[in-house]
mmCIF file of the N, C-alpha and C atoms, coordinates in Angstrom:
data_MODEL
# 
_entry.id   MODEL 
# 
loop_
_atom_site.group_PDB 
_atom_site.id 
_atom_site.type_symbol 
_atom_site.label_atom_id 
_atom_site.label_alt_id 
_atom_site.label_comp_id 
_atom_site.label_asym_id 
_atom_site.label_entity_id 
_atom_site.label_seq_id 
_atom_site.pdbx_PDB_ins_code 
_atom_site.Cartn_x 
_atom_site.Cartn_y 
_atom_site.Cartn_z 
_atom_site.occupancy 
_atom_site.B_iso_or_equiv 
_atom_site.pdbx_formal_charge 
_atom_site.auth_seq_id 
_atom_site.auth_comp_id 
_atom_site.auth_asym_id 
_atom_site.auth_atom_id 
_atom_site.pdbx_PDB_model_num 
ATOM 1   N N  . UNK A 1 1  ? -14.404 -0.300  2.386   1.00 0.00 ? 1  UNK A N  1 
ATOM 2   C CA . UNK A 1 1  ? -15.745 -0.609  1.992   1.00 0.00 ? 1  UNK A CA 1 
ATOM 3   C C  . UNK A 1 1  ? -15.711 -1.194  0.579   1.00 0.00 ? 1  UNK A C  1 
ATOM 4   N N  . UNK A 1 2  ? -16.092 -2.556  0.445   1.00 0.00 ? 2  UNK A N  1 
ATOM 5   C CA . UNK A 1 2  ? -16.667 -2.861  -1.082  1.00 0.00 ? 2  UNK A CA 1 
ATOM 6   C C  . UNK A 1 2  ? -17.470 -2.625  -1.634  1.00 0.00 ? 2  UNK A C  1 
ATOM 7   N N  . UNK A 1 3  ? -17.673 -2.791  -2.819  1.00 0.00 ? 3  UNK A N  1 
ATOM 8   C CA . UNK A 1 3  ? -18.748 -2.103  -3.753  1.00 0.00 ? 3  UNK A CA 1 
ATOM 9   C C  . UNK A 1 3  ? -19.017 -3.267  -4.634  1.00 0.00 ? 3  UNK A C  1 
ATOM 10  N N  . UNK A 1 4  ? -20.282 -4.289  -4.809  1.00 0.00 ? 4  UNK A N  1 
ATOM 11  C CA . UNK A 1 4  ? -20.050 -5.159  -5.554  1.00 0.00 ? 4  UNK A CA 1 
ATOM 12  C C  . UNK A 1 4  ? -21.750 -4.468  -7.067  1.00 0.00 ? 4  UNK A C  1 
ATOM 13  N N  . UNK A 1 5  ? -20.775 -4.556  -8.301  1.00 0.00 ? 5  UNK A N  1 
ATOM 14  C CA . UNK A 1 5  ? -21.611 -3.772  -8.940  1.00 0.00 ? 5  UNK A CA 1 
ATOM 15  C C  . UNK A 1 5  ? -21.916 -4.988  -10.163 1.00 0.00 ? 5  UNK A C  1 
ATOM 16  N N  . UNK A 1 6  ? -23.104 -5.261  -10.733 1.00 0.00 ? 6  UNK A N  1 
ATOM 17  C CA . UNK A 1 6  ? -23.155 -6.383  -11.916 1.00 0.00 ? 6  UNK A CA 1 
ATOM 18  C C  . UNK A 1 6  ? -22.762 -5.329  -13.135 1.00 0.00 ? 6  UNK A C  1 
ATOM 19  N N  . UNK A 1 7  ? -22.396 -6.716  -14.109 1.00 0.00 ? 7  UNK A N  1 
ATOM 20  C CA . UNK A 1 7  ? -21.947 -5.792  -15.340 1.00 0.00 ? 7  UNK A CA 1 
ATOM 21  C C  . UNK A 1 7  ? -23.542 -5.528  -15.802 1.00 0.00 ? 7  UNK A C  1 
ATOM 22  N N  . UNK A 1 8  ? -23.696 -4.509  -16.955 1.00 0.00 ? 8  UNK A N  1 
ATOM 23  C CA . UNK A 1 8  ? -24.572 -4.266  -17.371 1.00 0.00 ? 8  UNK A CA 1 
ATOM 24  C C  . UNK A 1 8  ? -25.114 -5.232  -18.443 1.00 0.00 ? 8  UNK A C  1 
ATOM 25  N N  . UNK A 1 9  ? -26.046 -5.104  -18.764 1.00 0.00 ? 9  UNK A N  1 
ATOM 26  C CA . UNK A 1 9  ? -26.705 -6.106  -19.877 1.00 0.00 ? 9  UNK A CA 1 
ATOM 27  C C  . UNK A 1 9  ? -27.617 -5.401  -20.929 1.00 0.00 ? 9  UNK A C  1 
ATOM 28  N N  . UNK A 1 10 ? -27.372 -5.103  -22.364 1.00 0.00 ? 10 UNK A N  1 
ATOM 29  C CA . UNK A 1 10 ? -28.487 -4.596  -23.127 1.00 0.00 ? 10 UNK A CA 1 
ATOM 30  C C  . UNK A 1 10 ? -29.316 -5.399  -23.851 1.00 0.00 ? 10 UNK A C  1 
ATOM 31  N N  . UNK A 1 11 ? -30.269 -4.953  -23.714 1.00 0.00 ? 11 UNK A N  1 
ATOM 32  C CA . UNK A 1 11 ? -31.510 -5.711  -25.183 1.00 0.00 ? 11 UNK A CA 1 
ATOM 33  C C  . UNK A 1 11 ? -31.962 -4.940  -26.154 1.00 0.00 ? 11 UNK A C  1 
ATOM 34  N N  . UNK A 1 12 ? -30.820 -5.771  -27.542 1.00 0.00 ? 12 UNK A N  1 
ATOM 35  C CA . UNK A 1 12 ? -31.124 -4.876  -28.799 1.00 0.00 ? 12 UNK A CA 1 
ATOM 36  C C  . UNK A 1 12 ? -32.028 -5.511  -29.466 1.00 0.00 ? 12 UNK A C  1 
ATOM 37  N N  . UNK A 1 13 ? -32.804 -6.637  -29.558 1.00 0.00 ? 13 UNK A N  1 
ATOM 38  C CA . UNK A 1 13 ? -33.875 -7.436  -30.311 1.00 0.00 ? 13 UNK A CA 1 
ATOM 39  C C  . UNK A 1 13 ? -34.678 -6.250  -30.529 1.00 0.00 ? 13 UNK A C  1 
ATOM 40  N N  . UNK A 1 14 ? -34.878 -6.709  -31.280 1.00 0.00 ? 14 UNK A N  1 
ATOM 41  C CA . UNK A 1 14 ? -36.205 -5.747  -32.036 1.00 0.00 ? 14 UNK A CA 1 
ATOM 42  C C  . UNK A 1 14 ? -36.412 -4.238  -32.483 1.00 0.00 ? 14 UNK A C  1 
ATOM 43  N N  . UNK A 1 15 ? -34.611 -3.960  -32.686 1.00 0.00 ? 15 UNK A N  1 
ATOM 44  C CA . UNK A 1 15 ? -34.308 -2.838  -32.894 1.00 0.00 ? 15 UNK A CA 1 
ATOM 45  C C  . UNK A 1 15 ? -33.786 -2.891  -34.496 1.00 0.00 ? 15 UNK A C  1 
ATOM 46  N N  . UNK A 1 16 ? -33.687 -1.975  -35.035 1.00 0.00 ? 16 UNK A N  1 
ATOM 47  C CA . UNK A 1 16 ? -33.533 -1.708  -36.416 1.00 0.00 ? 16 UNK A CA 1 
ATOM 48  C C  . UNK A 1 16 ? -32.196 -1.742  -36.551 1.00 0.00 ? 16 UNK A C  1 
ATOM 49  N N  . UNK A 1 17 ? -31.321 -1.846  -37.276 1.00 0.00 ? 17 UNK A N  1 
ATOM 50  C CA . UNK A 1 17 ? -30.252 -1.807  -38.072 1.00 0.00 ? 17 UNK A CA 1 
ATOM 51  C C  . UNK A 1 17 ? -29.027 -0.207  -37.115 1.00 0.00 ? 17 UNK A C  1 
ATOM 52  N N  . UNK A 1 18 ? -30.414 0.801   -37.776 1.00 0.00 ? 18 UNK A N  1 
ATOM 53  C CA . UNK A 1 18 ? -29.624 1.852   -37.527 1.00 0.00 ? 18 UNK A CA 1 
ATOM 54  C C  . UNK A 1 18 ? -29.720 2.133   -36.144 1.00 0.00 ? 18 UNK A C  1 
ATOM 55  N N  . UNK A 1 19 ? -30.529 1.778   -35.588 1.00 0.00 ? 19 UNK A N  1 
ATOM 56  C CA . UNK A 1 19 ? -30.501 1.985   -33.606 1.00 0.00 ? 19 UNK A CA 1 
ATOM 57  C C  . UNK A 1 19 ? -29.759 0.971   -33.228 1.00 0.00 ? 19 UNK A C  1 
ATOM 58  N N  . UNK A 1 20 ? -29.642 0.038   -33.812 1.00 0.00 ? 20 UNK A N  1 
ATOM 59  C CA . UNK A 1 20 ? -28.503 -1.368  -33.240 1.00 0.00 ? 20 UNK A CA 1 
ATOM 60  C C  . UNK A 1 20 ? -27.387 -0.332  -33.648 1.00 0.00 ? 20 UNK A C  1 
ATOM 61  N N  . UNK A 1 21 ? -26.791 -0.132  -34.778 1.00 0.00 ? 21 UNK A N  1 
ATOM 62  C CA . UNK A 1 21 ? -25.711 0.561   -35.000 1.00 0.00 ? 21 UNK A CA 1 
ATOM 63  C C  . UNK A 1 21 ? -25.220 1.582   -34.017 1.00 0.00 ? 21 UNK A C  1 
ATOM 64  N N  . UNK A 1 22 ? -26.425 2.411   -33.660 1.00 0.00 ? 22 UNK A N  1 
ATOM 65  C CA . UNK A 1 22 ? -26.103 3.736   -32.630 1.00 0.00 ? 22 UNK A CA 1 
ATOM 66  C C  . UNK A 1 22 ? -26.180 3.077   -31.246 1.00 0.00 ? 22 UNK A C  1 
ATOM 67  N N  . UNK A 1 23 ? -26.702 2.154   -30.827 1.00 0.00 ? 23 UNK A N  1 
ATOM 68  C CA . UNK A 1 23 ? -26.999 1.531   -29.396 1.00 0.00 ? 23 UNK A CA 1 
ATOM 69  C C  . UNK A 1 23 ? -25.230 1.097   -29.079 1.00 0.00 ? 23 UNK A C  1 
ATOM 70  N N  . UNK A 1 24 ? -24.880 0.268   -30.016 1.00 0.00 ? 24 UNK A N  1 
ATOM 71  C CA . UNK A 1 24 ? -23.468 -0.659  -29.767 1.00 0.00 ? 24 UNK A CA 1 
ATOM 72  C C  . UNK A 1 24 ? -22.528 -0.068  -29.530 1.00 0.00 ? 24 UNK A C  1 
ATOM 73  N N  . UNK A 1 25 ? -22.666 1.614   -30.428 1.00 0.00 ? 25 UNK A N  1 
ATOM 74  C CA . UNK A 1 25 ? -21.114 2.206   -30.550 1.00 0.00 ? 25 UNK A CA 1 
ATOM 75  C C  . UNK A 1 25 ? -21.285 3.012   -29.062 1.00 0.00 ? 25 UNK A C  1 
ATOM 76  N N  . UNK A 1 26 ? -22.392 3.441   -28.568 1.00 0.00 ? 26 UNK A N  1 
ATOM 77  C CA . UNK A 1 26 ? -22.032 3.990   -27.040 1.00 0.00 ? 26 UNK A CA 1 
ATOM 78  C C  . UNK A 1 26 ? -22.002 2.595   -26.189 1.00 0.00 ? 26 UNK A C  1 
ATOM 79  N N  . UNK A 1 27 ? -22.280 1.439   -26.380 1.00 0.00 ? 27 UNK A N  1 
ATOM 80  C CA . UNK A 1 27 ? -21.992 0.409   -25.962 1.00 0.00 ? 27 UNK A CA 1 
ATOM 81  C C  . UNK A 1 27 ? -20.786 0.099   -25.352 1.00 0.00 ? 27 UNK A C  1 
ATOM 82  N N  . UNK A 1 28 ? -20.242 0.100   -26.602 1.00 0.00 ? 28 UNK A N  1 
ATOM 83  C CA . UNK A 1 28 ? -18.658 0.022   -26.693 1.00 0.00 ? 28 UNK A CA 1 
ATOM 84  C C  . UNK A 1 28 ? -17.870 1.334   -25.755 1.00 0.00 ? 28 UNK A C  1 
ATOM 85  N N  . UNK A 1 29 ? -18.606 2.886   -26.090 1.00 0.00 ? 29 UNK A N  1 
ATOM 86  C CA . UNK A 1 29 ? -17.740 3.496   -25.663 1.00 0.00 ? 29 UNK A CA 1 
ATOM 87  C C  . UNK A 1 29 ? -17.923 3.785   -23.759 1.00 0.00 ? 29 UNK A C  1 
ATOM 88  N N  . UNK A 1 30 ? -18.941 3.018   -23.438 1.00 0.00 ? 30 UNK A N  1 
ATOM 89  C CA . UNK A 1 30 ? -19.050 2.829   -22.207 1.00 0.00 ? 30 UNK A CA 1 
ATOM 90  C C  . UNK A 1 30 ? -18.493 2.083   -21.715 1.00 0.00 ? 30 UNK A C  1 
ATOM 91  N N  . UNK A 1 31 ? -17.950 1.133   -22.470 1.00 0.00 ? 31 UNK A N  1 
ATOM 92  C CA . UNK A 1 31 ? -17.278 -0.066  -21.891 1.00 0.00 ? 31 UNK A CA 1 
ATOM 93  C C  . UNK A 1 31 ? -15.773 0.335   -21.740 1.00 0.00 ? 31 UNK A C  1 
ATOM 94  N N  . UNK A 1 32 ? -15.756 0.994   -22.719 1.00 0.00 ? 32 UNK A N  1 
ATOM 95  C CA . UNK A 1 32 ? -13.994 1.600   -22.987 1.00 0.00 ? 32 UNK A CA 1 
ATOM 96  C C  . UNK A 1 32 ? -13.640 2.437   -21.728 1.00 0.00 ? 32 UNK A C  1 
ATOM 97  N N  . UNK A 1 33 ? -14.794 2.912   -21.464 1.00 0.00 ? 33 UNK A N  1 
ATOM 98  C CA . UNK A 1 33 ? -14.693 3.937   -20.282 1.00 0.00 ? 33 UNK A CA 1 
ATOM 99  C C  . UNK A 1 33 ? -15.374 3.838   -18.368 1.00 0.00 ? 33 UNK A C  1 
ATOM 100 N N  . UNK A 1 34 ? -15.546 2.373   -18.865 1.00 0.00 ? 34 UNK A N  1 
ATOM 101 C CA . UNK A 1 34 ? -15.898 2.390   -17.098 1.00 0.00 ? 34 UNK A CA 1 
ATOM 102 C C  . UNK A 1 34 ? -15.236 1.184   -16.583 1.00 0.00 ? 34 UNK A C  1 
ATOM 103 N N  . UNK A 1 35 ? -15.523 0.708   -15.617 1.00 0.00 ? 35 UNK A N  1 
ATOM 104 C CA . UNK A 1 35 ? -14.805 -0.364  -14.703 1.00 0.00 ? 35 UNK A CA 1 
ATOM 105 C C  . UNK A 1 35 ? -15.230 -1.712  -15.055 1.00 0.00 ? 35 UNK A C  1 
ATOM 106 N N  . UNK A 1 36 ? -16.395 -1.842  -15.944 1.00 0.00 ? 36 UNK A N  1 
ATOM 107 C CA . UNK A 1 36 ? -16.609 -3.154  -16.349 1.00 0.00 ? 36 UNK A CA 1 
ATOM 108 C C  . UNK A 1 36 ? -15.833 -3.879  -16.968 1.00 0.00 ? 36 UNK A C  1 
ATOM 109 N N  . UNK A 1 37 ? -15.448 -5.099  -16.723 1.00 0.00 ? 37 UNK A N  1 
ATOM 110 C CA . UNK A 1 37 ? -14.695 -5.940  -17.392 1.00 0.00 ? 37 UNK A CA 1 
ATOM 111 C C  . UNK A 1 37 ? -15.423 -6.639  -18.743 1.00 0.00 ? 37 UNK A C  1 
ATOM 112 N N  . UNK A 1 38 ? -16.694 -6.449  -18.889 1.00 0.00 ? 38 UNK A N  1 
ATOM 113 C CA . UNK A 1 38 ? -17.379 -7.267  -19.783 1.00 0.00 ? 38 UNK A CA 1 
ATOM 114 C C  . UNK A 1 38 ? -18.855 -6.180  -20.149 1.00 0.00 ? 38 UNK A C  1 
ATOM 115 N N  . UNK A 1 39 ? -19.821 -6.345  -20.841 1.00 0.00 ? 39 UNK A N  1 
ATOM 116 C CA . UNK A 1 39 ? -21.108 -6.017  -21.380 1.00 0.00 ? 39 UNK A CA 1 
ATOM 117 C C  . UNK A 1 39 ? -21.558 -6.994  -22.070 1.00 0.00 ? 39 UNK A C  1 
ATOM 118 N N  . UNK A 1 40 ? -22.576 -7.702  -21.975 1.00 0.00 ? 40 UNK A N  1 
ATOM 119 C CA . UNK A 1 40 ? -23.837 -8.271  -22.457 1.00 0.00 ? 40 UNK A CA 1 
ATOM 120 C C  . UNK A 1 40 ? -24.692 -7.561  -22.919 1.00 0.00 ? 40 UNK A C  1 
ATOM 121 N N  . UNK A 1 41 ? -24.661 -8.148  -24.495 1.00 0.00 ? 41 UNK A N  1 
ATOM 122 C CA . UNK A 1 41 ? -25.449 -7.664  -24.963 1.00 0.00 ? 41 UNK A CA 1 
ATOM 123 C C  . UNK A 1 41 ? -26.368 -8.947  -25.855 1.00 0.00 ? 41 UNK A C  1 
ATOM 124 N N  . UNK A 1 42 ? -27.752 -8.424  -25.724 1.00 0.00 ? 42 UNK A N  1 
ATOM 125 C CA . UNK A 1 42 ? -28.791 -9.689  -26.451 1.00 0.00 ? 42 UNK A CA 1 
ATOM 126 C C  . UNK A 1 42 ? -29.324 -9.251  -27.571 1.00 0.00 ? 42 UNK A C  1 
ATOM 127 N N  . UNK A 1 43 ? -28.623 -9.739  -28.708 1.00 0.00 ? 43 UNK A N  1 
ATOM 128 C CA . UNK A 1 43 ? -29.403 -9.430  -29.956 1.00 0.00 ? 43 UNK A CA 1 
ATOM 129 C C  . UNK A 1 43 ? -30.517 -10.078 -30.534 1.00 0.00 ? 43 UNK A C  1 
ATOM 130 N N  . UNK A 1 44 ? -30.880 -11.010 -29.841 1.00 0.00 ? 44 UNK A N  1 
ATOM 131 C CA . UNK A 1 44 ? -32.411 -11.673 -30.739 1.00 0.00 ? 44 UNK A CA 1 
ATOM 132 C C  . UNK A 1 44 ? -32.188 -13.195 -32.248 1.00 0.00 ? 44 UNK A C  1 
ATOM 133 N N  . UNK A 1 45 ? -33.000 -13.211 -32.104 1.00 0.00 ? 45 UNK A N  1 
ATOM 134 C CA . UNK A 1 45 ? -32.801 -14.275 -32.638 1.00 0.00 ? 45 UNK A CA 1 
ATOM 135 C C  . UNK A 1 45 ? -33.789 -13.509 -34.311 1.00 0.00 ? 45 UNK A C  1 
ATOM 136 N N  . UNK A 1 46 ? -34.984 -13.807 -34.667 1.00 0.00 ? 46 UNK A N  1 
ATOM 137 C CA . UNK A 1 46 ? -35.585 -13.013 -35.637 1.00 0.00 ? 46 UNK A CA 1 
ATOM 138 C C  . UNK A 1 46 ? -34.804 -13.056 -37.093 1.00 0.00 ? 46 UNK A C  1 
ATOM 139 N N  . UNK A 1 47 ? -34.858 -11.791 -37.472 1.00 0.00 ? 47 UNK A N  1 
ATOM 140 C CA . UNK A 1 47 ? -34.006 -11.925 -39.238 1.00 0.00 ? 47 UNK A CA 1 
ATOM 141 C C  . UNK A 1 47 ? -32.736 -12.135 -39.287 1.00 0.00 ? 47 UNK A C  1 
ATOM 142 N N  . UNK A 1 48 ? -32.050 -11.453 -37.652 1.00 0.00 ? 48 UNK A N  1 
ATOM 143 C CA . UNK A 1 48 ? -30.948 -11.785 -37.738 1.00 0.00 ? 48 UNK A CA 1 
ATOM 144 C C  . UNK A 1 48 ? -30.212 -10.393 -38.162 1.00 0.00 ? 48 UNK A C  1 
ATOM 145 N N  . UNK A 1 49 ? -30.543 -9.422  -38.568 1.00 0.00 ? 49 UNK A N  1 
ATOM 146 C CA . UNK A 1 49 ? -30.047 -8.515  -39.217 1.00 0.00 ? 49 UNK A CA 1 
ATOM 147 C C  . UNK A 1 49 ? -29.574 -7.715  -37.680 1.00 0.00 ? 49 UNK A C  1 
ATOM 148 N N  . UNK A 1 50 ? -29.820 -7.339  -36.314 1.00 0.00 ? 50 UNK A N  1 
ATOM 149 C CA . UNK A 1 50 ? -29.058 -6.766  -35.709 1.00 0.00 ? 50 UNK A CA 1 
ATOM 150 C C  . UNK A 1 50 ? -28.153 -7.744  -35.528 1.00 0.00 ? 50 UNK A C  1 
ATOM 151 N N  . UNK A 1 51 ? -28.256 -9.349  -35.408 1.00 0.00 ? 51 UNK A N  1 
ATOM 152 C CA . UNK A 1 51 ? -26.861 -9.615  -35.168 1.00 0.00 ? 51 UNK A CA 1 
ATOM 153 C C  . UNK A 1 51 ? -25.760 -9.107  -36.211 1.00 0.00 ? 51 UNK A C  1 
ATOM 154 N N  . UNK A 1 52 ? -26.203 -9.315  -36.978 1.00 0.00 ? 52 UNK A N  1 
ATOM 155 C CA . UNK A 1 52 ? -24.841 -9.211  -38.439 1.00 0.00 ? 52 UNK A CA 1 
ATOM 156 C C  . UNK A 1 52 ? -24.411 -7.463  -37.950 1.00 0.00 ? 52 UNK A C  1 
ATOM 157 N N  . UNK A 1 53 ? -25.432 -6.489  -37.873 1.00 0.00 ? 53 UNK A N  1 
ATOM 158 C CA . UNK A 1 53 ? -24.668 -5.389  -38.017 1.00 0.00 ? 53 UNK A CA 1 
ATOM 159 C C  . UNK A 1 53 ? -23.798 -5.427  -36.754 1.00 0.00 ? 53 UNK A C  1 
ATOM 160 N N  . UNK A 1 54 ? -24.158 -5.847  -35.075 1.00 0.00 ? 54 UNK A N  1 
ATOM 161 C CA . UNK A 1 54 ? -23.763 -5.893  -34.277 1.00 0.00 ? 54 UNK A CA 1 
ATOM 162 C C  . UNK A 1 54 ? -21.978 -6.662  -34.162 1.00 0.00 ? 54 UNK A C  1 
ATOM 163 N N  . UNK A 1 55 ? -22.100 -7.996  -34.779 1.00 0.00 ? 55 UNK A N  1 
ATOM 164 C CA . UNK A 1 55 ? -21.005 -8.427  -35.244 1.00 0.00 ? 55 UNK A CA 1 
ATOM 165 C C  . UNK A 1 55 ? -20.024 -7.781  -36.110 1.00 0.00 ? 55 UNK A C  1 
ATOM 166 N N  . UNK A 1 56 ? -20.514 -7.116  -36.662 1.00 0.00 ? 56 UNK A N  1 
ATOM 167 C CA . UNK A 1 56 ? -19.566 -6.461  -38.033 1.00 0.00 ? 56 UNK A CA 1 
ATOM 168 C C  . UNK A 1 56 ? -18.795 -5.522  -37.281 1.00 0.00 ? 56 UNK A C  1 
ATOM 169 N N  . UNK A 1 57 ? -19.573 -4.546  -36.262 1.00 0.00 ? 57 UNK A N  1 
ATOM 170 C CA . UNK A 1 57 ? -18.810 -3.183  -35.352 1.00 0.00 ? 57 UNK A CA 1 
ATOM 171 C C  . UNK A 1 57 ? -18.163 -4.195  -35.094 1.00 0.00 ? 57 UNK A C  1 
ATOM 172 N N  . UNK A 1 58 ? -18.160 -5.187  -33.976 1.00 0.00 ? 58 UNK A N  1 
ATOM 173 C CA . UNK A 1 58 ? -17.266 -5.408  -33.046 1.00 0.00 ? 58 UNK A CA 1 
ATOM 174 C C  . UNK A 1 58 ? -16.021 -6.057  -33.920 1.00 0.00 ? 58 UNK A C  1 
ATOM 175 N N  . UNK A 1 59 ? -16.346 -7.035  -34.790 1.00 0.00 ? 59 UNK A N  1 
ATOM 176 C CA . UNK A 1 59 ? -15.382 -7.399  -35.883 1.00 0.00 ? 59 UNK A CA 1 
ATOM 177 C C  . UNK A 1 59 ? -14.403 -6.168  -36.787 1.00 0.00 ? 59 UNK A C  1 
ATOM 178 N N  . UNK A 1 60 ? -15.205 -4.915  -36.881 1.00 0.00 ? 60 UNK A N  1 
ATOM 179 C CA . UNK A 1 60 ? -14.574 -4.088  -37.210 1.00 0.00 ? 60 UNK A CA 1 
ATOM 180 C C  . UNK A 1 60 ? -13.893 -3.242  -36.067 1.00 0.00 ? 60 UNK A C  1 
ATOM 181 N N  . UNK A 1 61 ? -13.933 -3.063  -34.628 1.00 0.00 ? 61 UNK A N  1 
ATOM 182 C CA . UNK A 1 61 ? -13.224 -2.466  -33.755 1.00 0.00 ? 61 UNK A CA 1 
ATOM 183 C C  . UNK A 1 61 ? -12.955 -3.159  -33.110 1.00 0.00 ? 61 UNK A C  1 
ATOM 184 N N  . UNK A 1 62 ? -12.446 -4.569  -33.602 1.00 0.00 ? 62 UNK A N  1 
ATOM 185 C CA . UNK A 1 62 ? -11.484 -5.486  -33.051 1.00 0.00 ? 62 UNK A CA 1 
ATOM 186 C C  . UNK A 1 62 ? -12.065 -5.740  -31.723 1.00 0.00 ? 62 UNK A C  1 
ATOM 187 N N  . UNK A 1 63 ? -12.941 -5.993  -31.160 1.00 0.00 ? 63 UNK A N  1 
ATOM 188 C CA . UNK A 1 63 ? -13.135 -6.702  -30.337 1.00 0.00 ? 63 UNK A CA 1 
ATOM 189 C C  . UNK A 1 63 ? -13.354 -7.784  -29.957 1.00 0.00 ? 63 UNK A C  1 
ATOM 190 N N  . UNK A 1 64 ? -12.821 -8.501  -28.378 1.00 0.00 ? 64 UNK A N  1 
ATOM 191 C CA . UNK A 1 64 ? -13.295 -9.505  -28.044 1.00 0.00 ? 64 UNK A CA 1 
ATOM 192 C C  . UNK A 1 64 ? -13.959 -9.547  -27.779 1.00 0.00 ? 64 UNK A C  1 
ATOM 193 N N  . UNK A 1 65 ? -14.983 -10.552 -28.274 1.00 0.00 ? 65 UNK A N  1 
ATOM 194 C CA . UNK A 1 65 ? -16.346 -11.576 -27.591 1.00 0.00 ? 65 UNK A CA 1 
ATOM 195 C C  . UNK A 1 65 ? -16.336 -12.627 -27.650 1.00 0.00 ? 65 UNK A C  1 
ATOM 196 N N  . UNK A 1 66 ? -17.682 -13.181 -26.992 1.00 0.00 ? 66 UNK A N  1 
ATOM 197 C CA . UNK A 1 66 ? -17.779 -14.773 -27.148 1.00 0.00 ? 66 UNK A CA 1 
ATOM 198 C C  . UNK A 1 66 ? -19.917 -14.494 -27.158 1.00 0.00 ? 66 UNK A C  1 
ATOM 199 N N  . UNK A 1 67 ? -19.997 -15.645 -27.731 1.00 0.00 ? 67 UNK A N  1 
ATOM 200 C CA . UNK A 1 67 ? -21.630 -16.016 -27.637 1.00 0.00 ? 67 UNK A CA 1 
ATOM 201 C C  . UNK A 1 67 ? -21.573 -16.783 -26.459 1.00 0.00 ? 67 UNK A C  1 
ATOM 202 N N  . UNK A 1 68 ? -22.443 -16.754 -25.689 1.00 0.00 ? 68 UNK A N  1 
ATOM 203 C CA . UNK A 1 68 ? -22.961 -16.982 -24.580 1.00 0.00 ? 68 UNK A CA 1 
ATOM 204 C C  . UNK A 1 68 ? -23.883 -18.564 -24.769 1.00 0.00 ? 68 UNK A C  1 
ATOM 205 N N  . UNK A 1 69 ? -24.653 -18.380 -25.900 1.00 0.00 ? 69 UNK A N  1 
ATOM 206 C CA . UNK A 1 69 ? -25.997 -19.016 -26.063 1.00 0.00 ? 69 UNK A CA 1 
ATOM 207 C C  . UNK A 1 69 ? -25.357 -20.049 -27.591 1.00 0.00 ? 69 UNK A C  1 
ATOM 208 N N  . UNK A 1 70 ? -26.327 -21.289 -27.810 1.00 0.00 ? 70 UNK A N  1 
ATOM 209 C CA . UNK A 1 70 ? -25.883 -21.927 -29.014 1.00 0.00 ? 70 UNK A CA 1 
ATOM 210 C C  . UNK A 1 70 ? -26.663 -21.197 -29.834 1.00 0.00 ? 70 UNK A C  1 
ATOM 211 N N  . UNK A 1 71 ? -27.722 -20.387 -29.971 1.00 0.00 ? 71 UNK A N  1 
ATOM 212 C CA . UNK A 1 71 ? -28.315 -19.610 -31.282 1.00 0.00 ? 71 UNK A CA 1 
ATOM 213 C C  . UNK A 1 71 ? -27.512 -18.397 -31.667 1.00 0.00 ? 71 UNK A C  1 
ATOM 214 N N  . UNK A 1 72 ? -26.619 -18.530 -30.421 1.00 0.00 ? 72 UNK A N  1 
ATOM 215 C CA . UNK A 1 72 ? -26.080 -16.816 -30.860 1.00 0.00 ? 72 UNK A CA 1 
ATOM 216 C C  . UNK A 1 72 ? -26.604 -15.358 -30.795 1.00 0.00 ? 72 UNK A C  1 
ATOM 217 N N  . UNK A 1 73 ? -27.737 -15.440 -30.021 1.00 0.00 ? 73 UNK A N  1 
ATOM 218 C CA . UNK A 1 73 ? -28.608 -14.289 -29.577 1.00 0.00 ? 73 UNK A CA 1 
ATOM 219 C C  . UNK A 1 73 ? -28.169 -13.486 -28.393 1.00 0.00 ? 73 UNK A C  1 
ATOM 220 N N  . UNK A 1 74 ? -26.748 -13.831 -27.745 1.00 0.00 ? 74 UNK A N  1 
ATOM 221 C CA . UNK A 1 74 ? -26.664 -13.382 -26.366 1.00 0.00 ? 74 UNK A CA 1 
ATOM 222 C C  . UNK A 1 74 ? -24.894 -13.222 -26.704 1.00 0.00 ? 74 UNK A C  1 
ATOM 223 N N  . UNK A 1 75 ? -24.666 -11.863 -26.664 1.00 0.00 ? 75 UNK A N  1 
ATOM 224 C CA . UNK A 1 75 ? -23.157 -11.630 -27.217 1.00 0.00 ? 75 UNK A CA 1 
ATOM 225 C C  . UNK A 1 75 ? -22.308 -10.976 -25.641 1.00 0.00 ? 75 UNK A C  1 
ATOM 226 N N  . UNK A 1 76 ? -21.346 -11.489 -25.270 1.00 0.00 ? 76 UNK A N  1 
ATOM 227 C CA . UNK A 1 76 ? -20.642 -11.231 -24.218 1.00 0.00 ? 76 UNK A CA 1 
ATOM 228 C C  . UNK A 1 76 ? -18.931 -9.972  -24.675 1.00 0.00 ? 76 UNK A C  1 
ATOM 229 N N  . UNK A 1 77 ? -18.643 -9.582  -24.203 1.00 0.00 ? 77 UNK A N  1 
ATOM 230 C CA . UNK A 1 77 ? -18.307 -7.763  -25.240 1.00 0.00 ? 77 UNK A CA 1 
ATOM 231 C C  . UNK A 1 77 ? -17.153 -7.454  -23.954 1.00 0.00 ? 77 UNK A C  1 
ATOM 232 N N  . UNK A 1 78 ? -16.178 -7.858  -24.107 1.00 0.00 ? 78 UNK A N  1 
ATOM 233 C CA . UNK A 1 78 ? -14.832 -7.831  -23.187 1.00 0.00 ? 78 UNK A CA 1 
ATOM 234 C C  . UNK A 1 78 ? -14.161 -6.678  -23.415 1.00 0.00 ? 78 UNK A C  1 
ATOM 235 N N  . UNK A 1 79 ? -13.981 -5.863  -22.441 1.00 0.00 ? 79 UNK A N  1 
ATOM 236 C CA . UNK A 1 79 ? -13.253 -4.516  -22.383 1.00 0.00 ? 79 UNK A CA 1 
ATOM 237 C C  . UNK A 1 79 ? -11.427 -5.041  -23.084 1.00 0.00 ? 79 UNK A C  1 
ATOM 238 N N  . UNK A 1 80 ? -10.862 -3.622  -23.699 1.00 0.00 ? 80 UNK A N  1 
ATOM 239 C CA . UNK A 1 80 ? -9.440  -4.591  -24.312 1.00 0.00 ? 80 UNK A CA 1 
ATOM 240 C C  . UNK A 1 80 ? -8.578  -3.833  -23.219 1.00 0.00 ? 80 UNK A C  1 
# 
């Protein structure tokens, strides 16, 4: 029997700094820990400030991504 499951997708727009911060790191540790090959995640376009903190985790726990989108609002989050 197959099981065909989509990866998950979050929406952090319009979240603060410190809930982007706490949203990403179980982000991450869900990703570390389940069968997904990938997570999408949409940070928004706006001040810009969840992207930067969002970028910085993953830049700081070495992860791969890629932007999805040319504004950079749509971050793609590759299991290592």
């Amino acid at each position: 029997m197959n099981f065909y499951f989509d990866n998950p997708e979050y929406d952090l727009h319009g979240y603060d700094t410190q809930q982007a911060t706490a949203s990403i790191l179980n982000i991450l540790y869900e990703l570390r820990n389940s069968y997904y090959d990938y997570i999408d995640v949409i940070v928004g376009i706006g001040t810009r400030s969840v992207y930067y903190t969002v970028v910085d985790i993953l830049d700081k726990e070495r992860c791969h991504y890629k932007f999805l989108n040319t504004n950079q609002s749509k971050i793609r989050i590759y299991r290592k």
